[in-house]
Each structure stands twice: as structure tokens, then as C-alpha cells.
PAPAKE-42043 format. One line per field, with one value per atom (N, C-alpha, C): residue in three letters; chain; atom name; x, y, z. Coordinates in steps of 0.02 Angstrom, whole numbers, always signed. Example, Ala and Ser with C-alpha at 12.3 -4.5 7.8 and 13.67 -1.06 7.14 Angstrom:
code = c(ALA/ALA/ALA/SER/SER/SER)
unit = c(A/A/A/A/A/A)
site = c(N/CA/C/N/CA/C)
X = c(+660/+615/+660/+642/+684/+645)
Y = c(-284/-225/-165/-112/-53/+2)
Z = c(+390/+390/+390/+354/+357/+394)
This chain:
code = c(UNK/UNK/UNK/UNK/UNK/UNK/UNK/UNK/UNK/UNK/UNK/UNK/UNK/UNK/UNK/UNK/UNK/UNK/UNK/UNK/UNK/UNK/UNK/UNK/UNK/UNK/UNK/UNK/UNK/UNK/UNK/UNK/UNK/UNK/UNK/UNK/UNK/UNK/UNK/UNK/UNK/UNK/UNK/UNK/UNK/UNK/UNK/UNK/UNK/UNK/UNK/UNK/UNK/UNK/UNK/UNK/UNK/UNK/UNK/UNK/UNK/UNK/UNK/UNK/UNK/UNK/UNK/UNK/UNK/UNK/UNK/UNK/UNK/UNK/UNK/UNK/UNK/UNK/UNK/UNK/UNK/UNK/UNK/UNK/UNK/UNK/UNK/UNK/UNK/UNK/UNK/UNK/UNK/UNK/UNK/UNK/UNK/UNK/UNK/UNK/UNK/UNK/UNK/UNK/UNK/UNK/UNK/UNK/UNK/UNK/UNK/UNK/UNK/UNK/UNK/UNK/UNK/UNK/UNK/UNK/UNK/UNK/UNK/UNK/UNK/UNK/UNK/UNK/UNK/UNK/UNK/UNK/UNK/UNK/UNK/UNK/UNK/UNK/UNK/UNK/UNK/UNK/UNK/UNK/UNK/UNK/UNK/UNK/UNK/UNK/UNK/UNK/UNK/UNK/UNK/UNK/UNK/UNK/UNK/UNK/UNK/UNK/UNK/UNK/UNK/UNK/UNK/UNK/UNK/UNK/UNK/UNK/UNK/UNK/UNK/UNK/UNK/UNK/UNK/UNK/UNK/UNK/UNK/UNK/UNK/UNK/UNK/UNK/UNK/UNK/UNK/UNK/UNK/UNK/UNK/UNK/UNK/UNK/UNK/UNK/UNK/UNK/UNK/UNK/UNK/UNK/UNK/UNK/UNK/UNK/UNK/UNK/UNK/UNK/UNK/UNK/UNK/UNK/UNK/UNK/UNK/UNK/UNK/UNK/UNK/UNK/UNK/UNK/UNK/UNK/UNK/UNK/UNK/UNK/UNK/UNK/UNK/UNK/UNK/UNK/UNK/UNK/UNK/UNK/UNK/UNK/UNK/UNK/UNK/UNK/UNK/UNK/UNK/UNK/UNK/UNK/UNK/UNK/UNK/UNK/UNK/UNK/UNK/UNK/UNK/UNK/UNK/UNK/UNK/UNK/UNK/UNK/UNK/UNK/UNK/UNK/UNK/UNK/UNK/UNK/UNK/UNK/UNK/UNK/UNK/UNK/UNK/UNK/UNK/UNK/UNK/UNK/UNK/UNK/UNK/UNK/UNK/UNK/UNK/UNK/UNK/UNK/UNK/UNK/UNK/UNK/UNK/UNK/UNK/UNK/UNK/UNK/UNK/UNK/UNK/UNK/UNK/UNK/UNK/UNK/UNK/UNK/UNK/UNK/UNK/UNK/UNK/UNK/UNK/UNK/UNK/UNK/UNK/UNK/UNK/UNK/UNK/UNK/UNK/UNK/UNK/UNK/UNK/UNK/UNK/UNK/UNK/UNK/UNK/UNK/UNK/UNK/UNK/UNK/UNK/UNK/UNK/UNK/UNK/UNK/UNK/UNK/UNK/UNK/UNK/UNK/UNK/UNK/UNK/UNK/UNK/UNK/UNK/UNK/UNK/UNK/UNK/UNK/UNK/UNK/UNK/UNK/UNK/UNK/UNK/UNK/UNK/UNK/UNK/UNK/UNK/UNK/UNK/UNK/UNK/UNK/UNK/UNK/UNK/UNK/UNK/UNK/UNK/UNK/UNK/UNK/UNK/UNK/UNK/UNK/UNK/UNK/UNK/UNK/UNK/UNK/UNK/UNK/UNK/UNK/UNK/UNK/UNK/UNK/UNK/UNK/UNK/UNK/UNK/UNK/UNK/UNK/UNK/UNK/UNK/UNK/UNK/UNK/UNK/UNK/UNK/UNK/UNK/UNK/UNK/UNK/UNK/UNK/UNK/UNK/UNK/UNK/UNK/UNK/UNK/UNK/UNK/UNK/UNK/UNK/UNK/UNK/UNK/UNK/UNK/UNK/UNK/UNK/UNK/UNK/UNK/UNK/UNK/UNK/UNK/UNK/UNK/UNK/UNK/UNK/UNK/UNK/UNK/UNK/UNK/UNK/UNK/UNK/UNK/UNK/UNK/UNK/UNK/UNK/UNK/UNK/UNK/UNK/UNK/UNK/UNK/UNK/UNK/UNK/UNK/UNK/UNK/UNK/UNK/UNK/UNK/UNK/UNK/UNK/UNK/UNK/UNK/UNK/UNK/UNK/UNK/UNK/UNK/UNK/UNK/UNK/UNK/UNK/UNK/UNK/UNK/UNK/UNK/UNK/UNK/UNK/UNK/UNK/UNK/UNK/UNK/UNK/UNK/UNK/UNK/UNK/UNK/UNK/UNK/UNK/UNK/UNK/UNK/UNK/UNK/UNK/UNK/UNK/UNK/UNK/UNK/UNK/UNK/UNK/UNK/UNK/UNK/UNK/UNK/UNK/UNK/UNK/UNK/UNK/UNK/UNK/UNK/UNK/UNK/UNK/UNK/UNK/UNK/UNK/UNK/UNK/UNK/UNK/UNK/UNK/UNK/UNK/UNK/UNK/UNK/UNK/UNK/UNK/UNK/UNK/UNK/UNK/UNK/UNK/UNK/UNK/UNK/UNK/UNK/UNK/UNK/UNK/UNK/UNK/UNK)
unit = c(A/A/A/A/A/A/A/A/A/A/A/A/A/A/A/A/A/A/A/A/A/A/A/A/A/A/A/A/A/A/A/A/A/A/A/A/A/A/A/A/A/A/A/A/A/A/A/A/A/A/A/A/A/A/A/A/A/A/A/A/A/A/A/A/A/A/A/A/A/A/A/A/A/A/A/A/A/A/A/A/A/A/A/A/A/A/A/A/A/A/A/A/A/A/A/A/A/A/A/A/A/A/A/A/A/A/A/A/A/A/A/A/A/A/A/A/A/A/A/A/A/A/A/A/A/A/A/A/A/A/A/A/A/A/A/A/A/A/A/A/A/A/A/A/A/A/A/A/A/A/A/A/A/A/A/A/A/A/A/A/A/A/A/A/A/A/A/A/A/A/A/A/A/A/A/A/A/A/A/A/A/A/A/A/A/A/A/A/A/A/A/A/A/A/A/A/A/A/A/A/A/A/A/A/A/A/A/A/A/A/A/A/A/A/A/A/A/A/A/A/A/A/A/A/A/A/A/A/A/A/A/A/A/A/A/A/A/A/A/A/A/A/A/A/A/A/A/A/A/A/A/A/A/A/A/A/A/A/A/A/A/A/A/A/A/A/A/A/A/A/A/A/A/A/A/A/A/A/A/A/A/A/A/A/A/A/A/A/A/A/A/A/A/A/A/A/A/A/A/A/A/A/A/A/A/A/A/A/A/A/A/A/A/A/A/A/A/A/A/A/A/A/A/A/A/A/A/A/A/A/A/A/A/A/A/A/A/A/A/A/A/A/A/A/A/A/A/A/A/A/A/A/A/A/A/A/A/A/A/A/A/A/A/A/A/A/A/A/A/A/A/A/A/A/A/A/A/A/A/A/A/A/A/A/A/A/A/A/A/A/A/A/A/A/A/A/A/A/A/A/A/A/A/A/A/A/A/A/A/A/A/A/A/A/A/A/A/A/A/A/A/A/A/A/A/A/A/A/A/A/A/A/A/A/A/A/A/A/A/A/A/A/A/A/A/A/A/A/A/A/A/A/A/A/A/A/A/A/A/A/A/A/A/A/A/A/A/A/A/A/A/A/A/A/A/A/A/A/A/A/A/A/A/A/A/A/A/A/A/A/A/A/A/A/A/A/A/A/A/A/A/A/A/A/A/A/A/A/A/A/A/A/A/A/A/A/A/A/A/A/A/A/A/A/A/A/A/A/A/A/A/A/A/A/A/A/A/A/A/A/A/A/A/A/A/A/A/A/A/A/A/A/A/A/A/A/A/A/A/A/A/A/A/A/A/A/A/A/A/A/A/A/A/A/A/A/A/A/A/A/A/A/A/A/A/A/A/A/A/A/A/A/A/A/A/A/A/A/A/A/A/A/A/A/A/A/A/A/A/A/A/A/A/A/A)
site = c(N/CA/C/N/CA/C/N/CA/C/N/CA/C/N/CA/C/N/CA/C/N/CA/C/N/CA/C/N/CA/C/N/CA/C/N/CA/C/N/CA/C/N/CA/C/N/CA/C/N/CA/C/N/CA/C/N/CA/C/N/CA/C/N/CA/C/N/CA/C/N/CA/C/N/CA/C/N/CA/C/N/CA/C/N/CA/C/N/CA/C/N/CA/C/N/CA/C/N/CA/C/N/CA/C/N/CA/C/N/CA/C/N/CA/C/N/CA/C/N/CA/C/N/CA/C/N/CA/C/N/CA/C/N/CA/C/N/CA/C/N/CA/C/N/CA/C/N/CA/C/N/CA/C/N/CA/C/N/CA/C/N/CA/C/N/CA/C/N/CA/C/N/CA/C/N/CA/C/N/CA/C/N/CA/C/N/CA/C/N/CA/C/N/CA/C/N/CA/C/N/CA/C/N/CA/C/N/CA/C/N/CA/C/N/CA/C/N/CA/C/N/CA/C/N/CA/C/N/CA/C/N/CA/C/N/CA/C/N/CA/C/N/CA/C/N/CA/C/N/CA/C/N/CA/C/N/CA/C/N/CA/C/N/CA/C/N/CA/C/N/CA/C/N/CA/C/N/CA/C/N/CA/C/N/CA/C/N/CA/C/N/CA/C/N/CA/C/N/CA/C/N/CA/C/N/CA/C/N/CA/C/N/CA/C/N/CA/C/N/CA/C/N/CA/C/N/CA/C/N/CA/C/N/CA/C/N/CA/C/N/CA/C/N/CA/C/N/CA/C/N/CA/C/N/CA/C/N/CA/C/N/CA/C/N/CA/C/N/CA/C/N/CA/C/N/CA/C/N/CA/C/N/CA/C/N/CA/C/N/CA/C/N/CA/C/N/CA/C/N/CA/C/N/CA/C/N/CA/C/N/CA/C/N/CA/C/N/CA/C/N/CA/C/N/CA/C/N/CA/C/N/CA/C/N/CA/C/N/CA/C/N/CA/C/N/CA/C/N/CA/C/N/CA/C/N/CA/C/N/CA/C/N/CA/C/N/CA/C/N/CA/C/N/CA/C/N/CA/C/N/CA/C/N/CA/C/N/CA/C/N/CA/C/N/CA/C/N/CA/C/N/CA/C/N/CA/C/N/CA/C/N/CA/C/N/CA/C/N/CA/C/N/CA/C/N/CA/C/N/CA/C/N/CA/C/N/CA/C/N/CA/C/N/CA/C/N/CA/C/N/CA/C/N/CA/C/N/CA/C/N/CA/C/N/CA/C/N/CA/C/N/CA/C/N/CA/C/N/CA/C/N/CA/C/N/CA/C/N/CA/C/N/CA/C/N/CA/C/N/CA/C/N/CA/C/N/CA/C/N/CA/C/N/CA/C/N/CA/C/N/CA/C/N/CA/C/N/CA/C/N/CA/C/N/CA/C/N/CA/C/N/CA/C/N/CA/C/N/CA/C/N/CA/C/N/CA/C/N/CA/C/N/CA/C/N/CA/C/N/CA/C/N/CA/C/N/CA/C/N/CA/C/N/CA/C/N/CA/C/N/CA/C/N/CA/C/N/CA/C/N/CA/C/N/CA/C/N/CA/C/N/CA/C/N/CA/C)
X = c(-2985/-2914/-2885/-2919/-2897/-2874/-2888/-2902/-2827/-2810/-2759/-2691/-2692/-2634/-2622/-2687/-2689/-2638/-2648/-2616/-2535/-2541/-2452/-2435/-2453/-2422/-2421/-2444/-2440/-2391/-2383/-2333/-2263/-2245/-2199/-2182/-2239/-2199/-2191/-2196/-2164/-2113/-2097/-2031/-1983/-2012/-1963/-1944/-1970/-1978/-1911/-1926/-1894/-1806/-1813/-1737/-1723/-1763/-1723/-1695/-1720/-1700/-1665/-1651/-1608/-1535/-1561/-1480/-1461/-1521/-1501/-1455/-1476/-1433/-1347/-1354/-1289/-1269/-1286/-1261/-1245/-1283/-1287/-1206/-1206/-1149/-1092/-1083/-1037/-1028/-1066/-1049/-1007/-1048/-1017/-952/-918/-866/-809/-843/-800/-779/-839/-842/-792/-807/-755/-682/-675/-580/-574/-612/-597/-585/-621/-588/-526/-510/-445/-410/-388/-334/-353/-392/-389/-359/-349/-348/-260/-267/-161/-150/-174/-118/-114/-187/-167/-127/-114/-62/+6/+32/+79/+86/+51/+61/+81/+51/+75/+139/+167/+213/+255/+253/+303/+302/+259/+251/+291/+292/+330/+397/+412/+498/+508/+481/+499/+488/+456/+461/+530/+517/+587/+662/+661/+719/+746/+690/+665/+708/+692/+703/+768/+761/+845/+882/+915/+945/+959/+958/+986/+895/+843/+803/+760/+748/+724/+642/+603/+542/+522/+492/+499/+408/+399/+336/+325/+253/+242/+281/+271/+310/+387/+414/+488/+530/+481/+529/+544/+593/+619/+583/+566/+560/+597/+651/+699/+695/+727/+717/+701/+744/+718/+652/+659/+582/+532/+537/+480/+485/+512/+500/+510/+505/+502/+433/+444/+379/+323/+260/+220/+185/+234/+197/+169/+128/+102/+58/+74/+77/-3/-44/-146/-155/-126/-149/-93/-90/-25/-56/-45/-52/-20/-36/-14/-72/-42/-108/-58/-81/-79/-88/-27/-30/-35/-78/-112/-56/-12/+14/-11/+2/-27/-39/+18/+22/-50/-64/-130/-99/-26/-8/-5/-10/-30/+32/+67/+124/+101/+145/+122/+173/+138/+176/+139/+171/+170/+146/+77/+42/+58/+98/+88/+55/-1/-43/-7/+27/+27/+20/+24/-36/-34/+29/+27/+51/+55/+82/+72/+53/+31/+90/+125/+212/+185/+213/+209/+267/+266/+353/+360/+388/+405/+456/+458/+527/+583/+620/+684/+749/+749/+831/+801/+739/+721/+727/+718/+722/+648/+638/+586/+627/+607/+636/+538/+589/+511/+491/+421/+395/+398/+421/+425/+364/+320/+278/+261/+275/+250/+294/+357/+381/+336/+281/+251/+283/+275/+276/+273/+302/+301/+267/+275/+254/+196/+132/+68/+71/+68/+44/-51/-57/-121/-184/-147/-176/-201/-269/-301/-297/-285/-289/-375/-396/-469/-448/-496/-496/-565/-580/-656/-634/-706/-712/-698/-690/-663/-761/-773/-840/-809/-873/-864/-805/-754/-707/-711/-744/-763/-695/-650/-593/-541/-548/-518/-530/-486/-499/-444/-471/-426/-414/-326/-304/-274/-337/-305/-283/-224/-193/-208/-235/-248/-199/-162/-123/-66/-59/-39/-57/-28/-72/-96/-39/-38/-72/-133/-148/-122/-129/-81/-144/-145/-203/-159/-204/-164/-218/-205/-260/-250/-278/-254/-287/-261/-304/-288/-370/-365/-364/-356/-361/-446/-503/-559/-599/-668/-705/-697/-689/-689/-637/-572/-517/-515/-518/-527/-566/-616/-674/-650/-601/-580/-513/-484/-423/-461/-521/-536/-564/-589/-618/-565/-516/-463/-420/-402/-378/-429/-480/-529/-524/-529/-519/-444/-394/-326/-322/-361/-355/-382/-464/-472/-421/-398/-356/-290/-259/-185/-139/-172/-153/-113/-54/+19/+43/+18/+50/+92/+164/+208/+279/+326/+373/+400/+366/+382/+330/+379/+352/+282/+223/+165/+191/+158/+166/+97/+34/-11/-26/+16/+0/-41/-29/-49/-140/-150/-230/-256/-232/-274/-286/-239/-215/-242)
Y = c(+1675/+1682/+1618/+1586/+1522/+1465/+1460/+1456/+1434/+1482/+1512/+1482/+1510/+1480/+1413/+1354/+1298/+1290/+1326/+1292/+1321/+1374/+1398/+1358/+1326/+1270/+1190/+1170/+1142/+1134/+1204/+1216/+1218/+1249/+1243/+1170/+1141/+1044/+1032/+1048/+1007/+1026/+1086/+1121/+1087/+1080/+1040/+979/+951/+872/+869/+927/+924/+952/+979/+1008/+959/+907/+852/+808/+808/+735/+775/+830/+845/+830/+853/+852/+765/+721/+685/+641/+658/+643/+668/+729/+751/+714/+693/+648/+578/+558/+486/+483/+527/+531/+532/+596/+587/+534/+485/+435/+387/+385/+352/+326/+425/+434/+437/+425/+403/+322/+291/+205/+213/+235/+213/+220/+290/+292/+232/+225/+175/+110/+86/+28/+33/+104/+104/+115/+142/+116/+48/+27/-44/-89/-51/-101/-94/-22/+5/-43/-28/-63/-145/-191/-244/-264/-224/-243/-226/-165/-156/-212/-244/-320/-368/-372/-430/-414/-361/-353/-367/-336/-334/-417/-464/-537/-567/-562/-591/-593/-519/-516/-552/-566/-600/-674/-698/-764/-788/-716/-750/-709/-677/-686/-757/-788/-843/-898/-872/-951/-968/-1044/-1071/-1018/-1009/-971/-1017/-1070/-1136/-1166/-1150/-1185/-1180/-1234/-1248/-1301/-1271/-1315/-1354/-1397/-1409/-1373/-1362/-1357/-1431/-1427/-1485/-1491/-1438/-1462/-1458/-1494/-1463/-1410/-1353/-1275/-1281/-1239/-1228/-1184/-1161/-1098/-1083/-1055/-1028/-968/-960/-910/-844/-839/-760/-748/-807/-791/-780/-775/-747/-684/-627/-566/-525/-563/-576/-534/-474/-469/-433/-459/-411/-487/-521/-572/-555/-550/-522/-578/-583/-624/-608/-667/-652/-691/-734/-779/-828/-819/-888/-901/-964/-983/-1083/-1096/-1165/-1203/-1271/-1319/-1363/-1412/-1475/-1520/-1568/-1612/-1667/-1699/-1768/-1813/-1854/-1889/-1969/-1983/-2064/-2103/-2130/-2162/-2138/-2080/-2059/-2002/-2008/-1943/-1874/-1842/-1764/-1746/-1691/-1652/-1579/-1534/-1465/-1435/-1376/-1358/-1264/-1222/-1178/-1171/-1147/-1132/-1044/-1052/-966/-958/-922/-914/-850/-875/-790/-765/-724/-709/-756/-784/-847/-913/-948/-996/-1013/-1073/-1086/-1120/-1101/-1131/-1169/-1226/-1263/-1286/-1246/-1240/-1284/-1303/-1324/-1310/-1277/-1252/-1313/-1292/-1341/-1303/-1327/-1293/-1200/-1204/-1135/-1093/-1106/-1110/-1132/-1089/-1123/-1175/-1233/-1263/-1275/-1288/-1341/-1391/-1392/-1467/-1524/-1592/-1645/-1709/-1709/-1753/-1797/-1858/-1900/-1893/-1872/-1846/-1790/-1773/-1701/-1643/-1612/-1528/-1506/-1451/-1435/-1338/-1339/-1271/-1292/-1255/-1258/-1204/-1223/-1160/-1137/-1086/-1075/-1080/-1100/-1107/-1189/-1188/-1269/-1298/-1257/-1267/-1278/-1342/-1345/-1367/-1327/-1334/-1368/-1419/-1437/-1473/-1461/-1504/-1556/-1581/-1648/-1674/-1736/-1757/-1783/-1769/-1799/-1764/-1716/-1684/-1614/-1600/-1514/-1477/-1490/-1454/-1451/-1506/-1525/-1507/-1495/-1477/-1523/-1540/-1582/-1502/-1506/-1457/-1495/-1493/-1537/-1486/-1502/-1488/-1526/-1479/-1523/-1476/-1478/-1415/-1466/-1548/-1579/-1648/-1704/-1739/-1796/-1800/-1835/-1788/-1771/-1743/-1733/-1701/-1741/-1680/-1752/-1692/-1715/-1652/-1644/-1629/-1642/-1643/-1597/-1566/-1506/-1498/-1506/-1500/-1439/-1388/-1337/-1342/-1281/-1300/-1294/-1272/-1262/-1270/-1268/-1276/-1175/-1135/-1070/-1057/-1088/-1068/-1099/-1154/-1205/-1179/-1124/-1093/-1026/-1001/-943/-949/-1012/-1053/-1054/-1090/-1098/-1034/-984/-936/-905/-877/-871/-886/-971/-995/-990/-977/-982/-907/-871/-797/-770/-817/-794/-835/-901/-936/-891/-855/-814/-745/-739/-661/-701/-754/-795/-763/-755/-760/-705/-720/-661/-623/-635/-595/-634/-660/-687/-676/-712/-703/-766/-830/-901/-874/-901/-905/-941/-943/-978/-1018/-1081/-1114/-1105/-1067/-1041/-960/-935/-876/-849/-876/-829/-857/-892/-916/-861/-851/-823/-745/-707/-626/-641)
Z = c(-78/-64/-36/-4/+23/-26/-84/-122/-142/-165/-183/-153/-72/-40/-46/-55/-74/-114/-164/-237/-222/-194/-159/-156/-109/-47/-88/-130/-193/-231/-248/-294/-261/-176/-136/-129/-125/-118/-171/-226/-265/-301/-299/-309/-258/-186/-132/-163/-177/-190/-248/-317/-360/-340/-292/-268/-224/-188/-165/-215/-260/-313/-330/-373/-397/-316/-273/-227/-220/-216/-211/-265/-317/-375/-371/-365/-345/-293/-229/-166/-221/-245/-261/-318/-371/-413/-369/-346/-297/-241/-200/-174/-248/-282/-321/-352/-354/-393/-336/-261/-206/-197/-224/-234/-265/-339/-396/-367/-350/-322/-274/-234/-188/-212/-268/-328/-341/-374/-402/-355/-300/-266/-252/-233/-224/-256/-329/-378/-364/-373/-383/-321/-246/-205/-210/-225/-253/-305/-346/-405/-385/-345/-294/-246/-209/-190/-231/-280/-309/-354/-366/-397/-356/-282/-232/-208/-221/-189/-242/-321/-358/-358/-339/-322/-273/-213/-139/-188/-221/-246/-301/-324/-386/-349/-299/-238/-211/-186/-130/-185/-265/-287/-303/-314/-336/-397/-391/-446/-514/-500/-567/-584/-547/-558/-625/-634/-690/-704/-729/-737/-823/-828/-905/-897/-968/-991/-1047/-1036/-1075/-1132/-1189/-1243/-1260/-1178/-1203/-1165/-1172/-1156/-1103/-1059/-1002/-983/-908/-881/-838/-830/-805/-742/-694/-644/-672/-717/-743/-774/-807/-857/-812/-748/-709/-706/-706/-717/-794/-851/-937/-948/-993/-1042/-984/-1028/-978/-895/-886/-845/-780/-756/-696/-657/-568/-534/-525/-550/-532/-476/-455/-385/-360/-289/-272/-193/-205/-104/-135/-52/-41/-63/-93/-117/-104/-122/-113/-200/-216/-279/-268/-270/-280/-339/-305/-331/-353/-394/-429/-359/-308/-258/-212/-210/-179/-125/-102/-82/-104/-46/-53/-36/-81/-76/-75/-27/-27/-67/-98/-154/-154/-195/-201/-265/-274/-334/-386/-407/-429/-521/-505/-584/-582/-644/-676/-760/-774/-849/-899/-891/-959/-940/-869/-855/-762/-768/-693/-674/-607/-584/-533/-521/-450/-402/-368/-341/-283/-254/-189/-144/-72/-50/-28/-41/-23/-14/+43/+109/+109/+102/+108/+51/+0/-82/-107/-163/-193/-257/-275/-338/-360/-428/-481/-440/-419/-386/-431/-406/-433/-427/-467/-433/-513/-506/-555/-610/-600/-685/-721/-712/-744/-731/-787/-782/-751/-735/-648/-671/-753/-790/-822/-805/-853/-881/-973/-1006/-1004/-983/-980/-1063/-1097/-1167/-1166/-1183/-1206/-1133/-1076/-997/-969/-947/-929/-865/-839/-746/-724/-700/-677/-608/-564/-512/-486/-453/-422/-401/-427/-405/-338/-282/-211/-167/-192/-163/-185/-111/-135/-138/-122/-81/-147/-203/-240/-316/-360/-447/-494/-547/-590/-643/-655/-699/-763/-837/-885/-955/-963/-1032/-1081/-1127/-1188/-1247/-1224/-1277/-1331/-1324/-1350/-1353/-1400/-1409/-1370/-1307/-1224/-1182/-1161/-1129/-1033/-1001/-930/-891/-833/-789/-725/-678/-623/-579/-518/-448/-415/-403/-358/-284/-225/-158/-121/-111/-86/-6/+40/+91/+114/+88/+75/+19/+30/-36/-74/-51/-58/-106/-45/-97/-156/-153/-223/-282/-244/-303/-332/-282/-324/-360/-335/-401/-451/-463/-530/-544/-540/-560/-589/-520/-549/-623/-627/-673/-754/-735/-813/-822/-771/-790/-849/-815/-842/-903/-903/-973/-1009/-1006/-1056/-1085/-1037/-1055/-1068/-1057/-1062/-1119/-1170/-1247/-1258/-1267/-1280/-1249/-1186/-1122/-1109/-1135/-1125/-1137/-1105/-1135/-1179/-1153/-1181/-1260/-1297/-1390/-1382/-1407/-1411/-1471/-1499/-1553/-1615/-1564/-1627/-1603/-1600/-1595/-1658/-1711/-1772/-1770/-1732/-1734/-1695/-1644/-1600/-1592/-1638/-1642/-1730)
């Protein structure tokens, strides 16, 4: 008979064992599907930020202001709330001018065009530095490192046949790393989320 209860008691643990995994599975899904919501609002109230940060920017700005893009086009106050454009990253940097001065400027990436603003009389206008563009189209846009300046990234257009690069100084090596992450992220997705006309759209769709 002893025997016997052995193999009970056997068979009782491992039925235990099997009703823990099974609960724990259930715990584990459900933590899970608590993670996940916790993403998505995360995600809704960050995009609720940045929707709500773009209006306070295209409020803030000159009402007449105007930026050129490389080839020409205007970007105009309105064309900031145009189409599907949505604000992916903005803070203060710094533009490395030819002379070797640093101007602070207002960086805003958004889905199809990087703006570099500067405030004036408490206004944002187009930053002026070097005669360049003060509008990057995010298309044929290469972002790389600054050698010896961690803090720093060169932003080059090759989208025509003068190429024009630009220096960019973060206030950290961090932030500088998630500008570019940032910026290569939105170059890949860039393409027709716009309201400015592309000139090869038909290549890329």
C-alpha cells in the first residue's frame, strides 16, 4: 500500500506543477496585454503632445514667414499644418556657421521636412545662416557624425546637383544620437507624407 501513495503523491505534484504553468501563462499574457495598453496610451498621449506642440509653434510663428527649400519652393506658415505632416522631434540646437559661429536655432523634424527656425521679437522666423535653406527636404537627406565632436552631426542633401551640408550642435552626445536616429528613422518613412509636390514621386510609389 505504501506503494501506492508514492505514486499519489507523484501524480499530485505534477498535476501542481502543470496548474502552475498553466496560471502562470495566464499571469504572464495578461501582464502583457497590460504592457501593451500601456504603449498605446503612451503612444496616443505622445502624439497628443506633439500635435498640441505644433500648434504652439505655428501660433508662435511670423505670420509672413517664409523659408526657401533647396530647389526653389517656399514653405510658408501654413504649410505647417498641410496634408498628413506630423511633428516627430523638435528642441534647440545650435548651426555652425562658415565663420565658425554657433547660432541657436529651433530644430523641428517633421514627416517630410526638417525646419530651422529662429525666434525673433518673440516670433519664430526662417533661420538665416550662410544664405542656406532654412527648409530640409527629408528625401536624398544623409545625416553622419561629426569626427572628434561627439555633440555634433553634419546634415547633407544630396537631393540636387549642389549638394549643401549643414553642422548641427547638440546640447549632448545623447541628444545628438537620438536627432540622428530620429532623422534616419523619418528619412525612411519621409516619402509622400506631404503636402510640398515631390519631383520623383513616381520612383518611389
Amino acid at each position: 500500500g505504501l506503494n501506492n501513495s508514492g505514486g499519489l503523491h507523484i501524480k499530485f505534484s505534477v498535476f501542481l506543477s502543470l496548474a502552475n504553468t498553466e496560471e502562470h501563462q495566464d499571469l504572464t499574457r495578461a501582464l502583457s496585454l497590460i504592457k501593451d495598453t500601456i504603449k498605446e496610451v503612451d503612444t496616443l498621449v505622445n502624439l497628443h503632445e506633439k500635435e498640441s506642440r505644433l500648434r504652439d509653434i505655428h501660433s508662435k510663428m511670423e505670420p509672413k514667414a517664409q523659408g526657401k527649400i533647396k530647389d526653389g519652393r517656399v514653405f510658408r506658415r501654413e504649410d505647417l499644418g498641410q496634408g498628413r505632416r506630423r511633428l516627430l522631434h523638435e528642441g534647440t540646437v545650435s548651426w555652425k556657421a562658415a565663420s565658425g559661429r554657433l547660432k541657436d536655432i529651433l530644430a523641428v523634424l517633421l514627416s517630410d521636412v526638417l525646419l530651422l527656425l529662429q525666434e525673433k521679437d518673440q516670433r519664430y522666423v526662417f533661420a538665416t545662416v550662410d544664405n542656406k535653406p532654412s527648409v530640409i527636404s527629408l528625401q536624398k537627406l544623409i545625416v553622419r557624425e561629426v569626427a572628434h565632436e561627439e555633440k555634433a552631426m553634419f546634415l547633407i542633401c544630396a537631393s540636387s546637383n549642389e549638394p549643401e551640408m549643414y553642422e548641427i550642435h547638440a546640447a549632448s552626445k545623447e541628444e545628438r544620437n537620438s536627432w540622428i536616429t530620429y532623422i534616419r528613422q523619418s528619412c525612411g518613412k519621409g516619402k509622400g507624407a506631404t503636402g510640398v509636390p515631390e519631383e520623383d514621386e513616381e520612383e518611389n510609389n
